[in-house]
C-alpha atoms as a printed R data frame, in Angstrom:
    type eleno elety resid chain resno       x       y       z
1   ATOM     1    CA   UNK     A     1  -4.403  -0.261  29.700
2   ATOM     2    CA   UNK     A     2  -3.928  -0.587  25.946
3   ATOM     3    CA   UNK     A     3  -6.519  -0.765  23.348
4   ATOM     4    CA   UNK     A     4  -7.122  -2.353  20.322
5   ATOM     5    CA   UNK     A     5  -7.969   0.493  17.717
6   ATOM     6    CA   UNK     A     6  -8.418  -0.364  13.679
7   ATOM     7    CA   UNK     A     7  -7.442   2.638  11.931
8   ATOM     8    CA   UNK     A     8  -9.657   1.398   8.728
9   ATOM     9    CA   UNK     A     9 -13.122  -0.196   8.513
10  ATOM    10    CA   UNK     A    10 -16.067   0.570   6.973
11  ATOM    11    CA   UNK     A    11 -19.595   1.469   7.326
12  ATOM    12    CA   UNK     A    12 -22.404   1.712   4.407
13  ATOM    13    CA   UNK     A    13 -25.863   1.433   3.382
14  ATOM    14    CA   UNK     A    14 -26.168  -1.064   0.336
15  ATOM    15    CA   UNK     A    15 -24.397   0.643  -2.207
16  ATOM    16    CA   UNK     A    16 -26.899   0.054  -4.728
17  ATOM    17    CA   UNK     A    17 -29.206   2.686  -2.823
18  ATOM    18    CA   UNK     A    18 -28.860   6.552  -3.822
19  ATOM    19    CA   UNK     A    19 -26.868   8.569  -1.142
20  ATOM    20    CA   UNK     A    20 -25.866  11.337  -3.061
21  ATOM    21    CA   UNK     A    21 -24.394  11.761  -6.419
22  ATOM    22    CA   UNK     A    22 -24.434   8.265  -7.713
23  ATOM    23    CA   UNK     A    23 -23.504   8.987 -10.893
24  ATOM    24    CA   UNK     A    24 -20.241  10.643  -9.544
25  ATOM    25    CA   UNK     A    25 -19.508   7.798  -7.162
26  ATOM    26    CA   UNK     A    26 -19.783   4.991  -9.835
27  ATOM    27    CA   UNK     A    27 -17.849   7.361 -12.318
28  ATOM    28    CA   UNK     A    28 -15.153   7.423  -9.078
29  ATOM    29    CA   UNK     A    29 -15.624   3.858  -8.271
30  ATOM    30    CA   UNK     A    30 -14.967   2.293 -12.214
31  ATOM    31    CA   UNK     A    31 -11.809   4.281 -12.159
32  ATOM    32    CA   UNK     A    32 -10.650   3.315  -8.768
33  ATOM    33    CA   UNK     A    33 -10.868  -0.752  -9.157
34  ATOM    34    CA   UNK     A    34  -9.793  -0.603 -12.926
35  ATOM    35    CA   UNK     A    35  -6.654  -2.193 -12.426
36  ATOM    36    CA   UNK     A    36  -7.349  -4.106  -9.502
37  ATOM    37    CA   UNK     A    37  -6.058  -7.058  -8.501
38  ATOM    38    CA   UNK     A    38  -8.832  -8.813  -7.997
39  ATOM    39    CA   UNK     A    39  -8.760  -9.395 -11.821
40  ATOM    40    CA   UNK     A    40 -11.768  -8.896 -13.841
41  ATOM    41    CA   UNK     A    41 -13.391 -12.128 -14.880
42  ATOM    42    CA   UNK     A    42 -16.373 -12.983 -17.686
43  ATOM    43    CA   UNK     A    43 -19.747 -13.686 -16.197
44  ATOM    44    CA   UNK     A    44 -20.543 -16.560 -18.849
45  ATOM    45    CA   UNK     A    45 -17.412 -18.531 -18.165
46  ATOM    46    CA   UNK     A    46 -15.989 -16.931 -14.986
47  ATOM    47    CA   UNK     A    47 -12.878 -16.807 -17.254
48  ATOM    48    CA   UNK     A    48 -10.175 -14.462 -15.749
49  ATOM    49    CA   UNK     A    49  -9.542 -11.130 -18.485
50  ATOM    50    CA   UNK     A    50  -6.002  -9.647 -18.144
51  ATOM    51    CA   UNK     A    51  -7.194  -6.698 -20.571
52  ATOM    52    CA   UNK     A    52  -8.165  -3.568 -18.408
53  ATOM    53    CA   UNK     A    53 -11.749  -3.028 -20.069
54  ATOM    54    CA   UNK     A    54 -12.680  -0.320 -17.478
55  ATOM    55    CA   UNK     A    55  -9.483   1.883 -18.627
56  ATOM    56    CA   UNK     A    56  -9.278   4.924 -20.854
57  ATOM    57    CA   UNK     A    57  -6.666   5.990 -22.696
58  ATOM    58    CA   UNK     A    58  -5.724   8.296 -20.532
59  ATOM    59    CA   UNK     A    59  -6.557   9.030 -16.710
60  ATOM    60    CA   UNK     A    60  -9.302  11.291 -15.349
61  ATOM    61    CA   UNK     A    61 -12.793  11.325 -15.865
62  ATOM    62    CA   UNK     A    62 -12.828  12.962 -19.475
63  ATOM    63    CA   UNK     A    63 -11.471   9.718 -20.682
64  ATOM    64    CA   UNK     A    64 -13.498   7.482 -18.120
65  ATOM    65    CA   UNK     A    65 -14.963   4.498 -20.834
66  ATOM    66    CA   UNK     A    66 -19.065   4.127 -20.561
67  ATOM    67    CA   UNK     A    67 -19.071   0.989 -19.947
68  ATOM    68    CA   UNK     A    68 -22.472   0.931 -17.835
69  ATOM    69    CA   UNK     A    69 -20.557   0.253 -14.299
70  ATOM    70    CA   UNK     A    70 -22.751  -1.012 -11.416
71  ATOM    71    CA   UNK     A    71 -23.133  -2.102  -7.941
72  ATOM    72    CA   UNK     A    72 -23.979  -6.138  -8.139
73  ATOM    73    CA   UNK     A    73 -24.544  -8.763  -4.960
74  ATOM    74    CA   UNK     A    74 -22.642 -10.977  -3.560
75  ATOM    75    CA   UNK     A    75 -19.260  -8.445  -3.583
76  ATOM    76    CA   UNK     A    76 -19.383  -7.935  -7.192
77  ATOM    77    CA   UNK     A    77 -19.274  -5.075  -9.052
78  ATOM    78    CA   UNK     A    78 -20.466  -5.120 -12.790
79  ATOM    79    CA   UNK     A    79 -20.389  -3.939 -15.736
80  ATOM    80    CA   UNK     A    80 -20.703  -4.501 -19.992
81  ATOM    81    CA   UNK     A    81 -18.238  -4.430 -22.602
82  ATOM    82    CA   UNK     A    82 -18.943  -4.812 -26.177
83  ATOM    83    CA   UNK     A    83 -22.151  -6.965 -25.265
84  ATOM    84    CA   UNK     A    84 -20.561  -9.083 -23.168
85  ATOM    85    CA   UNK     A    85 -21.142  -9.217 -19.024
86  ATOM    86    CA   UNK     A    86 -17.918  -8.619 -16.639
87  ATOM    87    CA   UNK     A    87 -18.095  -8.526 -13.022
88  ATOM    88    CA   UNK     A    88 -14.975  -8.162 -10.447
89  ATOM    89    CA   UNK     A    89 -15.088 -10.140  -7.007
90  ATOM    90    CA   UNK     A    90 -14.407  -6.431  -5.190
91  ATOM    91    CA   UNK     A    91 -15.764  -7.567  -1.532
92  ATOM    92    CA   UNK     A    92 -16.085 -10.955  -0.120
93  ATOM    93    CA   UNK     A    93 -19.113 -13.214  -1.529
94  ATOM    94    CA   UNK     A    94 -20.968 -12.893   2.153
95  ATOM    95    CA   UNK     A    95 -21.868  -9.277   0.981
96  ATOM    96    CA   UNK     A    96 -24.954 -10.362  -0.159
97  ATOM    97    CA   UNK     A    97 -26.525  -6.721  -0.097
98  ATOM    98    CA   UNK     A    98 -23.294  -5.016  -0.151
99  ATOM    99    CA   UNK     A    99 -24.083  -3.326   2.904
100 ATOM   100    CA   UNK     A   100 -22.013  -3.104   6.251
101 ATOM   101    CA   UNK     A   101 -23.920  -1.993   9.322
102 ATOM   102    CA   UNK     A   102 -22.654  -0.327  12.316
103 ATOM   103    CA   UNK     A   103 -23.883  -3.561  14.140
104 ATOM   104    CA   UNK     A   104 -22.340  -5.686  11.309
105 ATOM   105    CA   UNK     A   105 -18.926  -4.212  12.196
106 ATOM   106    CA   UNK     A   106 -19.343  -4.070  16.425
107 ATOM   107    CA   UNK     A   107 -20.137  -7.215  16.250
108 ATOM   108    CA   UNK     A   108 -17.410  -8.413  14.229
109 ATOM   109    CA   UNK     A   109 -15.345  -6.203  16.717
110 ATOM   110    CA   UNK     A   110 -16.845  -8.036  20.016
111 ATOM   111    CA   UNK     A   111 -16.144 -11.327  18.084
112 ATOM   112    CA   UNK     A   112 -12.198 -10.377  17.649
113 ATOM   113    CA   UNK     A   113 -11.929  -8.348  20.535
114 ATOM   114    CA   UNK     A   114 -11.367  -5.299  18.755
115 ATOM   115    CA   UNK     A   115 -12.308  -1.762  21.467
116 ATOM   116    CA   UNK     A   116 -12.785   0.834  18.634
117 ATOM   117    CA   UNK     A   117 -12.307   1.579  14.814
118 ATOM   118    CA   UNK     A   118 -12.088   4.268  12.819
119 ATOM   119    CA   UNK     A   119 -14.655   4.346  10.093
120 ATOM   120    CA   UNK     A   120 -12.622   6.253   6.334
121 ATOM   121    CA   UNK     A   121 -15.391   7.724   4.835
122 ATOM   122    CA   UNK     A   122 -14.410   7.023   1.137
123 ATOM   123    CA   UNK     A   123 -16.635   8.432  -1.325
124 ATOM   124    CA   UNK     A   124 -17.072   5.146  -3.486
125 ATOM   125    CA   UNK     A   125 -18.999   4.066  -0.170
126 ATOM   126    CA   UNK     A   126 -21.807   7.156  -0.793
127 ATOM   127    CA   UNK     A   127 -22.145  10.443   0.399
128 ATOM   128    CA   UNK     A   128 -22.440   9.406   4.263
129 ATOM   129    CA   UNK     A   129 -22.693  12.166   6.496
130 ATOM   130    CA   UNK     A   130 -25.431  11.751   8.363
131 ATOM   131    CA   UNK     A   131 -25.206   7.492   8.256
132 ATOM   132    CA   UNK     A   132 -22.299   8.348   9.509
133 ATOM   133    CA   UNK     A   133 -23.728  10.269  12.243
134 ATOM   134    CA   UNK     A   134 -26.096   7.934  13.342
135 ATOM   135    CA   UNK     A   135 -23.349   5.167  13.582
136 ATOM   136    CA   UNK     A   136 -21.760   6.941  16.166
137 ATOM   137    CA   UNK     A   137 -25.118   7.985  18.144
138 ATOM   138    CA   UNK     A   138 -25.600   4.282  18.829
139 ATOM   139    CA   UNK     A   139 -21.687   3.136  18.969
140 ATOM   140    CA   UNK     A   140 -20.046   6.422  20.766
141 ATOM   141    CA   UNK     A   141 -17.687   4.603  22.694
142 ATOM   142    CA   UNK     A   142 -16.754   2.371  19.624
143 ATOM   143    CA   UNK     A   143 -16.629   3.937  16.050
144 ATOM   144    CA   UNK     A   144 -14.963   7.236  15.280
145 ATOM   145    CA   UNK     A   145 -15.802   8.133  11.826
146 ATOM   146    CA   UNK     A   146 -14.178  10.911   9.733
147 ATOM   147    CA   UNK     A   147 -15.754  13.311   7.347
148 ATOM   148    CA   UNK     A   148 -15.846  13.930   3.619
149 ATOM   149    CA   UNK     A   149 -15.305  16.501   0.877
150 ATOM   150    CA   UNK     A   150 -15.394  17.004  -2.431
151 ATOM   151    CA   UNK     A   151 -11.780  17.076  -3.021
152 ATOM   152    CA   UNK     A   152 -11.787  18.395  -6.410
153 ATOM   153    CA   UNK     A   153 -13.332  21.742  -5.092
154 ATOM   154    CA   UNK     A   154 -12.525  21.189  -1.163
155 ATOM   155    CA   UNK     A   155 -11.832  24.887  -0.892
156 ATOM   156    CA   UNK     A   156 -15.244  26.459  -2.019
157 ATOM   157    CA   UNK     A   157 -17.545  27.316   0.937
158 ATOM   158    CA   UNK     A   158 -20.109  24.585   0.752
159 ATOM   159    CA   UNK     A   159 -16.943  21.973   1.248
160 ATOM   160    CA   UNK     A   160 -16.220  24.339   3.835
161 ATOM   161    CA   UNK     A   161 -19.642  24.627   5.732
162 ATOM   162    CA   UNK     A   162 -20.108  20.776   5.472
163 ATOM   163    CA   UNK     A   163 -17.190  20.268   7.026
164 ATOM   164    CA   UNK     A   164 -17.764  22.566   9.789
165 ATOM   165    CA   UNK     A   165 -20.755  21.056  10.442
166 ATOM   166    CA   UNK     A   166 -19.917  17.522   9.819
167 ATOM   167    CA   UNK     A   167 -17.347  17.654  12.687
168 ATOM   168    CA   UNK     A   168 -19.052  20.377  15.056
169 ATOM   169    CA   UNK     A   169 -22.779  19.098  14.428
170 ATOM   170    CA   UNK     A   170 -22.528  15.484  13.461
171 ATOM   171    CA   UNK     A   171 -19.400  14.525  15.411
172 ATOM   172    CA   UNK     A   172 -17.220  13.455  13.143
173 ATOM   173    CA   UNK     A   173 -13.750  13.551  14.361
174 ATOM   174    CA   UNK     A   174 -11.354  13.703  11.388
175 ATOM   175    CA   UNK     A   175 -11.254  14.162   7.526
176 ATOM   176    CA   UNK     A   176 -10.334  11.537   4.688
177 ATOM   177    CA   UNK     A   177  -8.941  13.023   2.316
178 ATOM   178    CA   UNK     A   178  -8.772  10.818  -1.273
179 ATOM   179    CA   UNK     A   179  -6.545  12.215  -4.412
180 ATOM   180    CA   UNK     A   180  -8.960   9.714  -5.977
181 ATOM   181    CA   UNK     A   181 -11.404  12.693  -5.917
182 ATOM   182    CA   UNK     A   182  -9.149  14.723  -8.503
183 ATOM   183    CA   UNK     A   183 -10.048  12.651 -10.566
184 ATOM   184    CA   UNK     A   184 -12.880  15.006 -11.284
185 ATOM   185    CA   UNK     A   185 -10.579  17.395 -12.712
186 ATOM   186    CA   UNK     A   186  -8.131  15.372 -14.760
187 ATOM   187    CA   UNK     A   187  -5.978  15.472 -11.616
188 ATOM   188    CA   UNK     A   188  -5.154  18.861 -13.277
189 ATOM   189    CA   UNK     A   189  -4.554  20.049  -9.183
190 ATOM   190    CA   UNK     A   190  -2.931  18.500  -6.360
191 ATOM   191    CA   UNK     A   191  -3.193  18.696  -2.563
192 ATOM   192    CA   UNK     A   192  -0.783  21.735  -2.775
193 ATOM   193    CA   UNK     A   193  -3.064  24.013  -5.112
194 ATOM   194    CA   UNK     A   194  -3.919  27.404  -3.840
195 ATOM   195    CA   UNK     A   195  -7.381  26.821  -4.348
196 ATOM   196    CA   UNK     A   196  -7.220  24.065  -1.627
197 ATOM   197    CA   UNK     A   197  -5.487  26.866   1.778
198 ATOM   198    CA   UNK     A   198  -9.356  27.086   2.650
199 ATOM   199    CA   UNK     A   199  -9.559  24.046   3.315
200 ATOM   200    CA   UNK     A   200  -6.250  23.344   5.468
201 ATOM   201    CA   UNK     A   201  -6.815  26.555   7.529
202 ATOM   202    CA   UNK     A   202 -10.590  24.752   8.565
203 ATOM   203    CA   UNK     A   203  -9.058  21.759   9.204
204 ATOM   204    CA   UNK     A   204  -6.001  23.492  11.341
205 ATOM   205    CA   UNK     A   205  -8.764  25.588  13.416
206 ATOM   206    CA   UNK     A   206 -11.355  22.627  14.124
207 ATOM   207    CA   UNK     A   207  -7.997  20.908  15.201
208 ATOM   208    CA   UNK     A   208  -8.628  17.692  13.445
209 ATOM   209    CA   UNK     A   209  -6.372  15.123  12.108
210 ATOM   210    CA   UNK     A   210  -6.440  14.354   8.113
211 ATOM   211    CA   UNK     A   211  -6.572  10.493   7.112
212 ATOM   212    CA   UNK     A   212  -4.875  10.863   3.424
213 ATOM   213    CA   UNK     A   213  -5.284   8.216   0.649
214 ATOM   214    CA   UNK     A   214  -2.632   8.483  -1.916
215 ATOM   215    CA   UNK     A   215  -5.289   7.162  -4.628
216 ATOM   216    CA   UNK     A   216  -4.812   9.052  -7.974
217 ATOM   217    CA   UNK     A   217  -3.658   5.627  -9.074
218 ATOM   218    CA   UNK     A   218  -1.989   7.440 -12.821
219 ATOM   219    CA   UNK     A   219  -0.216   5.436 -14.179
220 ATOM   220    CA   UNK     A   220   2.796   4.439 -14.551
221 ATOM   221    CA   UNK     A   221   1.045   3.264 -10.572
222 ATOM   222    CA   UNK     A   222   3.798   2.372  -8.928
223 ATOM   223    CA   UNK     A   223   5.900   6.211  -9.974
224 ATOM   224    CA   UNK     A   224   2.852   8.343  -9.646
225 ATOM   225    CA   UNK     A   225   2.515   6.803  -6.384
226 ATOM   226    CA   UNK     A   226   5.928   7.607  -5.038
227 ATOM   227    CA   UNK     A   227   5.267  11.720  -6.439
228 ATOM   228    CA   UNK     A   228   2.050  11.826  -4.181
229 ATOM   229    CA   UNK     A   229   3.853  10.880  -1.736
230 ATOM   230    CA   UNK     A   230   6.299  13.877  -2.012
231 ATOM   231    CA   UNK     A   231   3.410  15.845  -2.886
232 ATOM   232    CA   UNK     A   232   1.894  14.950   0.397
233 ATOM   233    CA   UNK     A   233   5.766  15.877   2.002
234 ATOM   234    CA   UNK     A   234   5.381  19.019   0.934
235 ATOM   235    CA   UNK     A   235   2.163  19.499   2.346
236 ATOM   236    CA   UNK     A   236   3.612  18.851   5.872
237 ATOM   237    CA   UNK     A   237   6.021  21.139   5.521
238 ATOM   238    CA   UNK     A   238   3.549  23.627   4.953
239 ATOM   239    CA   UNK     A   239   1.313  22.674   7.515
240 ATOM   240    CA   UNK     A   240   3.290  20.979  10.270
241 ATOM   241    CA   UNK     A   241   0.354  21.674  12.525
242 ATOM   242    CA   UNK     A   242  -1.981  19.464  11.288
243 ATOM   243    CA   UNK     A   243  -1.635  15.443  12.533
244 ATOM   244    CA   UNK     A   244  -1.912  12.905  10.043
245 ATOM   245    CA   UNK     A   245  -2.171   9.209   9.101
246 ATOM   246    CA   UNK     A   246  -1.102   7.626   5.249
247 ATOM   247    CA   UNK     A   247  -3.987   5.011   5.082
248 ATOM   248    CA   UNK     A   248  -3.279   1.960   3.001
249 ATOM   249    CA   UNK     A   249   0.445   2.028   3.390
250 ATOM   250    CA   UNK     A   250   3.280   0.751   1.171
251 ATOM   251    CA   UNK     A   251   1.511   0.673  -2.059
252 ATOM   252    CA   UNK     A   252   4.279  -0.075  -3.858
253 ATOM   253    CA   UNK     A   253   4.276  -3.610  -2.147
254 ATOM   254    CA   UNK     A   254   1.135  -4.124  -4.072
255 ATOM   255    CA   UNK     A   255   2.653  -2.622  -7.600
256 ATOM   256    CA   UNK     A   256   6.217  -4.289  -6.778
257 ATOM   257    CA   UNK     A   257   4.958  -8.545  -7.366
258 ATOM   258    CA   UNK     A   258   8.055  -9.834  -8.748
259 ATOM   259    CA   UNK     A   259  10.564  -7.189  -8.176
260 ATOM   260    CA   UNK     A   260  13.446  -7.531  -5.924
261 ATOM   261    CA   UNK     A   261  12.949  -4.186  -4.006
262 ATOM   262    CA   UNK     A   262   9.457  -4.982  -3.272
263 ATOM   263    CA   UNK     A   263   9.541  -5.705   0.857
264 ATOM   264    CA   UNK     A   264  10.801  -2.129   1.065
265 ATOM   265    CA   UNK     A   265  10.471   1.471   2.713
266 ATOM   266    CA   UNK     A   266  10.157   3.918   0.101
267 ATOM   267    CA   UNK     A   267  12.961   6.738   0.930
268 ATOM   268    CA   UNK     A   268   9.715   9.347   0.457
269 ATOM   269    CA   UNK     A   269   7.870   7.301   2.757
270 ATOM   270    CA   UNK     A   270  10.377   7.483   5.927
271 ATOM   271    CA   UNK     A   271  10.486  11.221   4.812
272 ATOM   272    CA   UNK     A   272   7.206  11.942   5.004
273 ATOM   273    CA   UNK     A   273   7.024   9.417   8.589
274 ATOM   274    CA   UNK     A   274   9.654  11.876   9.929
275 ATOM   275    CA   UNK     A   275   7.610  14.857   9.759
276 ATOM   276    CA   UNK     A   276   6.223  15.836  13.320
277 ATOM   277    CA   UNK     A   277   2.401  14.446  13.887
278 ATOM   278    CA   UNK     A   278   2.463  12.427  11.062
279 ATOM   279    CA   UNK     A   279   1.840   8.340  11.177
280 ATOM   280    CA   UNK     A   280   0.906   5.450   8.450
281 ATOM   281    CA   UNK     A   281  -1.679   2.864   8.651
282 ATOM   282    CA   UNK     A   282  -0.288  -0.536   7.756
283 ATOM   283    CA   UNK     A   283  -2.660  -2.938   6.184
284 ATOM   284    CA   UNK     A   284   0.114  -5.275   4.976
285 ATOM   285    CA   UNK     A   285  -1.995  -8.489   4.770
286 ATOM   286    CA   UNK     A   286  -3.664  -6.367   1.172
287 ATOM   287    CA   UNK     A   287  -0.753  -5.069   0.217
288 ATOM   288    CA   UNK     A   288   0.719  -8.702  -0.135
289 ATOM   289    CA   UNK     A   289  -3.183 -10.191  -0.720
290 ATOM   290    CA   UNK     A   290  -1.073 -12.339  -3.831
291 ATOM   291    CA   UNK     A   291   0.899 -14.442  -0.674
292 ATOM   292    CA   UNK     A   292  -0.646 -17.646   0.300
293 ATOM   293    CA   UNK     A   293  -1.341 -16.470   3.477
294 ATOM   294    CA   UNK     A   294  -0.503 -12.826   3.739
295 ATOM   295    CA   UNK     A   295   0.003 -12.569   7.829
296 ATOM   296    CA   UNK     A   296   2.590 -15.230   7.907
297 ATOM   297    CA   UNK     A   297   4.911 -13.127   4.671
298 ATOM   298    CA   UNK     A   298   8.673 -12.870   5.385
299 ATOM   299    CA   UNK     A   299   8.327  -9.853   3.118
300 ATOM   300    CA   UNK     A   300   5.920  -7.983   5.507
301 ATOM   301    CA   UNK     A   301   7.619  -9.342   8.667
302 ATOM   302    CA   UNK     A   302  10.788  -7.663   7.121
303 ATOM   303    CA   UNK     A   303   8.788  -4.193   6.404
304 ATOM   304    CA   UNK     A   304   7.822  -3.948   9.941
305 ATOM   305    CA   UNK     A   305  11.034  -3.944  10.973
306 ATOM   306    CA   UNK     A   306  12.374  -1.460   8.784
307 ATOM   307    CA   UNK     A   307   9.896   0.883   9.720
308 ATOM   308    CA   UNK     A   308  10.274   0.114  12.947
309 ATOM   309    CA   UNK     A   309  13.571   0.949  13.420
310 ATOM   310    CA   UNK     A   310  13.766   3.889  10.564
311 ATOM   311    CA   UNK     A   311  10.488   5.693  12.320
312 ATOM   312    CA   UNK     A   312   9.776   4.372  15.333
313 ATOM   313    CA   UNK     A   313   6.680   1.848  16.289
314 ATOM   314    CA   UNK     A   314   5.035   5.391  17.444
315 ATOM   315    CA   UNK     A   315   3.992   6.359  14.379
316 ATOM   316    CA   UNK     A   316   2.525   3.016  12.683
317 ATOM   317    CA   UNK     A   317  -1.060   1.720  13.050
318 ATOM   318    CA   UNK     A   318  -2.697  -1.719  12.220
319 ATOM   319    CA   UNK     A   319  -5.917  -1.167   9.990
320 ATOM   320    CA   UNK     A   320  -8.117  -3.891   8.321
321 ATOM   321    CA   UNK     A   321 -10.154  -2.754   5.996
322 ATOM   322    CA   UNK     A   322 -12.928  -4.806   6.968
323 ATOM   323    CA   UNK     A   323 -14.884  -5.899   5.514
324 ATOM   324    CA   UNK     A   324 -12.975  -5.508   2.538
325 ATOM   325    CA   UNK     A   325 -10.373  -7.800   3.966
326 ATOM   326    CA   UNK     A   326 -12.323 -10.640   4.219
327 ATOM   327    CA   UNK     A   327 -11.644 -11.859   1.101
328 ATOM   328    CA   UNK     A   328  -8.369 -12.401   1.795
329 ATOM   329    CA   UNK     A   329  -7.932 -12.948   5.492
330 ATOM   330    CA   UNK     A   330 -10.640 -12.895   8.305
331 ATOM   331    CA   UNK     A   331 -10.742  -9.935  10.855
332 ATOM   332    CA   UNK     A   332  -9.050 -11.638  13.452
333 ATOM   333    CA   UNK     A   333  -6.308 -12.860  10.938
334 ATOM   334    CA   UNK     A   334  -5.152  -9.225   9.922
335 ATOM   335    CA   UNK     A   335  -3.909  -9.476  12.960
336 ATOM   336    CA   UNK     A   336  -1.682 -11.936  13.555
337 ATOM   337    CA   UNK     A   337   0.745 -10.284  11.802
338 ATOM   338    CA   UNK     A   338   1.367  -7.945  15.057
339 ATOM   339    CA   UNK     A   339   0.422 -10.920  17.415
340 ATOM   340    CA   UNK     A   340   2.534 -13.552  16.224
341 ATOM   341    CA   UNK     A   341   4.765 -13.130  13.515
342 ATOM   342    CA   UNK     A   342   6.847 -10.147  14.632
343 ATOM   343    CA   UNK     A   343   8.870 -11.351  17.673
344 ATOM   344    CA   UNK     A   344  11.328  -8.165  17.438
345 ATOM   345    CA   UNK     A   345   8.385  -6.093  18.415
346 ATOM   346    CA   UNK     A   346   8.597  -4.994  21.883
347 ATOM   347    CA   UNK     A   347   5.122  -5.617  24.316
348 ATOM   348    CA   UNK     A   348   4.870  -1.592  24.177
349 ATOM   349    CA   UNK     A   349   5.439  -1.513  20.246
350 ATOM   350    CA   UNK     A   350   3.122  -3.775  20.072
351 ATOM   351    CA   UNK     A   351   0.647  -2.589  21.960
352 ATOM   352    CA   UNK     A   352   1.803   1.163  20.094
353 ATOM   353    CA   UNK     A   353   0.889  -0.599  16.680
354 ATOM   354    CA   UNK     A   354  -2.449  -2.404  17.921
355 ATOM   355    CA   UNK     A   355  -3.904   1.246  19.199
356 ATOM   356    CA   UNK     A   356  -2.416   3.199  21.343
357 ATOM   357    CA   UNK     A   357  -1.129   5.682  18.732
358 ATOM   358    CA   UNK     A   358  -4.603   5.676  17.065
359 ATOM   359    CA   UNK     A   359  -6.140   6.151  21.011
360 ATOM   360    CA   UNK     A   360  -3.585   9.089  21.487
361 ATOM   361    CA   UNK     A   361  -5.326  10.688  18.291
362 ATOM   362    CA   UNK     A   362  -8.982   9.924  19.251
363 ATOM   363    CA   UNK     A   363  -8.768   9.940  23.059
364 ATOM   364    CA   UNK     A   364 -11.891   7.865  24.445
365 ATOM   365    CA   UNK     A   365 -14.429  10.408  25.839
């Protein structure tokens, strides 16, 4: 029987609360939503600002503006530029704590009749390791959540050991894996740097798959996304051993809004989607968060299909990003997408998309 699996939600404490190296996840979390298109806006006026105020001149943390960056209510995050007060709408108003629960989430899954979800452990969400742990003590049969690194120094042998432990001890079944976290060295390395082979031979032994965000976000975005992406292809030929998801998926849907190429596979993308063990999340409905009602987009409609016949419905996944996706669509709309829209989907493809890749992955215990 087929199952509906998310391949991205999240769980968290309110982020306002101290899990670990605050200072490092704000630092992380400025840089990651300075562009975003959310759009920053002025607190006074709620005035829309098109000038990127969290930005430094240059990428990576040694240029990272002070700009005192902070977790708000309500979905906001905040922050102060030249005396004046800034916030950006990041998750939907209802997060009135900016907190998600492991019963916030079941629930929502129960409500949408979603069976299981994996839980991207993403470190502008805290340092969540044993949270993490305890979601799946009480959800076993429902959340699979993956571990985290440091991915600036993955390879040293404290990344190692909390690895080791977070999947052997804590029962966490994969790693994410951000390029967001090279941040921390000017993005001076990449996923293919010597320093890193400790890291892929742990994750090769423990037999684990690796959930990789393509999130140095350098700009120019939408080329620096297209060379992680080869970055990551040369990864997998390295290590065709190890099976693997692109979360997110298509970026360049988001950084392509009024070009004529933008409903488009990347060439690197069906590269990388041919490599043995390797799939992509699709999350199309943020990718295209600028439509009017994302699930119902020609333009994604026509992506599917591309995909679907360049790769194979056997090696996409639908994932939500809930509950960051509720400020564009509800939970049970990221859906419809798969349900309803595209009728040159097969019942098996379908059902492929909705889980049953995901469920070949992380096979129900």
């Amino acid at each position: 029987m087929s199952v509906v699996f998310d391949a991205h939600s999240h769980c968290f404490p309110p982020l306002s609360e101290d899990t670990g190296g605050t200072a490092r996840r704000l630092a992380e979390h400025q840089y990651h939503v300075r562009f975003h298109n959310q759009g920053i806006r002025r607190t006074r006026d709620n005035a829309r600002v098109d000038e990127p105020l969290m930005a430094g001149e240059r990428d990576g943390v040694t240029w990272q503006p002070d700009v005192g960056f902070r977790i708000g209510r309500h979905g906001r995050l905040e922050f102060t530029h030249g005396g004046e007060e800034y916030y950006l709408q990041w998750m939907p108003p209802t997060m009135e704590d900016m907190a998600s629960s492991a019963e916030y989430i079941v629930r929502q899954m129960d409500y949408v009749g979603v069976d299981r979800a994996v839980m991207q452990h993403d470190r502008v969400y805290g340092r969540l390791d044993d949270f993490m742990a305890d979601c799946i003590q009480r959800y076993p049969d429902r959340l699979v959540p993956l571990a985290q690194v440091e991915e600036w120094r993955a390879g040293e042998p404290d990344q190692l050991e909390r690895l080791e432990h977070a999947v052997k001890d804590l029962g966490h079944s994969g790693l994410y894996f951000s390029t967001s976290g090279l941040f921390f060295k000017d993005f001076q390395i990449s996923v293919n740097d010597p320093e890193l082979e400790p890291l892929w031979r742990l994750v090769e032994s423990l037999g684990i798959p690796v959930h990789w965000y393509a999130g140095t976000l350098q700009c120019p975005l939408a080329k620096v996304y297209l060379e992680e992406l080869r970055e990551f292809d040369r990864w997998a030929e390295a290590h065709p051993g190890v099976a693997c998801v692109l979360t997110h998926g298509l970026n360049n849907i988001h950084y392509g809004v009024g070009k004529p190429d933008r409903f488009t596979a990347p060439p690197e993308i069906i590269a990388l989607l041919k490599r043995p063990g390797w799939h992509m999340e699709l999350m199309l409905h943020l990718m295209n968060a600028d439509a009017e009602f994302p699930p119902h987009s020609a333009g994604c409609r026509e992506v599917v299909r591309i995909l679907t016949e360049e790769v194979g419905a056997d090696r996409l996944m639908w994932g939500s990003d809930m509950p960051c996706c509720e400020r564009t669509v509800t939970y049970k709309q990221s859906m419809l997408l798969f349900h309803t829209q595209c009728d040159f989907l097969s019942d098996d493809e379908r059902a492929a998309i909705m889980g049953d890749n995901l469920a070949r992955l992380y096979p129900a215990d």
